[in-house]
Residue, then its C-alpha position, 0 to 999 in steps of 0.5 A: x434366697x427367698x426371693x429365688x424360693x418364691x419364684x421357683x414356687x410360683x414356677x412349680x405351681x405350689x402358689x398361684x402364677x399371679x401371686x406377688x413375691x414378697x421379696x421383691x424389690x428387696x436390696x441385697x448385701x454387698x459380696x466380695x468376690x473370693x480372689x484366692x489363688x495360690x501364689x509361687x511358693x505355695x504352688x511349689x508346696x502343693x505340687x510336692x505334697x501332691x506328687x507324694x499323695x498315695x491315692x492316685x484317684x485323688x491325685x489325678x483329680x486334683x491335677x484335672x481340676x488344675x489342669x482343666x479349672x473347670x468346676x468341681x462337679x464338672x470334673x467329677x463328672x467327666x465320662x469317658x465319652x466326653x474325652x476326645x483325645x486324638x484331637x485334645x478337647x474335653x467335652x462339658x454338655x451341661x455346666x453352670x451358666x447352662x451352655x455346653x462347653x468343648x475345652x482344649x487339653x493342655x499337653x499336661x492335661x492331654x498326658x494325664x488323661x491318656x495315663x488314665x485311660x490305659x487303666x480305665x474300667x468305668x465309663x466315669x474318669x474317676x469311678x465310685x463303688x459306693x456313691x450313688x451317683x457312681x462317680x467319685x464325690x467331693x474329697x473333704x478329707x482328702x482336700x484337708x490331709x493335703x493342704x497340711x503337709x503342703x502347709x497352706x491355709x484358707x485354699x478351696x478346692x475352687x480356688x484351683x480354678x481361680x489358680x489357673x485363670x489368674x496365671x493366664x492373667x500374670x502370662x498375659x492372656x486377655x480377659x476373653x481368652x481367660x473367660x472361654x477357658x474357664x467356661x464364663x458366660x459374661x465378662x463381669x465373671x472373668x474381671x476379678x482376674x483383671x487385677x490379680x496380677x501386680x506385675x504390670x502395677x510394679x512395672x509402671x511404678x518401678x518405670 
């Protein structure tokens, strides 16, 4: 953290362009990349806990962040201008890893979408009165009051991405077809999806 704060004081002209950053060189603590996806019988519970959700806002945009596995700011994000629906993509101009990206719409995505849009009245998906932004904002409670009645522990909302990418793993899906989907700009980030599925382990075993 204090490394990047020093660069991004030297790129801002707060200090001095020739000035040494005295975190340099600094080693880092090991992380442990987050593998949590929920597994069938909590998919089971959360499709019913969220089919019974009251809110359709929420609901539609926990289904999008599934059906899409893209980010949660880009998916509150998403305006309608974005949404190509006659030949099923959805548009990101600005993500992560700073390239636009254009994703291919599911059927249940491509469905979803096009239900919206018959009730649409914003240029946003999920319209906001009272953020400043004018979009809606992340959900906490909303994420909470859910995960009890579904009954599911330590689940993120980011987690619904890595949901996704790991069930194109268990399906059998490459690592590149995984990375493209979920909008990853190198291979290291897609490899934590190598090793989710234990099928093929329990094959080879069980053989």
């Amino acid at each position: 953290l204090l490394h990047h704060m020093y660069n991004k004081a030297i790129e801002w002209g707060v200090i001095p362009r020739n000035s040494d950053n005295p975190a340099a060189g600094t080693r880092k603590f090991p992380e442990k990349s987050r593998d949590r996806f929920m597994n069938g019988a909590e998919i089971k519970r959360f499709f019913e806990a969220l089919y019974n959700e009251p809110n359709d806002r929420f609901r539609n945009y926990v289904l999008l962040s599934l059906f899409l596995g893209q980010r949660r700011n880009n998916i509150l994000s998403i305006r309608w201008s974005d949404v190509d629906l006659d030949n099923g993509l959805v548009y990101f101009s600005e993500t992560k890893n700073g390239e636009p990206l254009q994703l291919p719409l599911s059927t249940h995505a491509h469905a979803l979408l096009t239900q919206m849009q018959q009730t649409q009245s914003s240029e946003w998906l999920f319209p906001s009165a009272t953020s400043a932004s004018g979009h809606y904002e992340e959900p906490k409670k909303a994420w909470q009051q859910l995960l009890e009645r579904a009954n599911i522990e330590n689940l993120r909302m980011h987690d619904l991405r890595r949901t996704l990418g790991s069930y194109q793993a268990i399906a059998g899906s490459s690592l590149h077809i995984i990375g493209r989907s979920l909008g990853h700009k190198s291979m290291a980030a897609t490899e934590v999806y190598a090793r989710l599925s234990t099928d093929p382990v329990r094959e080879s075993v069980q053989r």
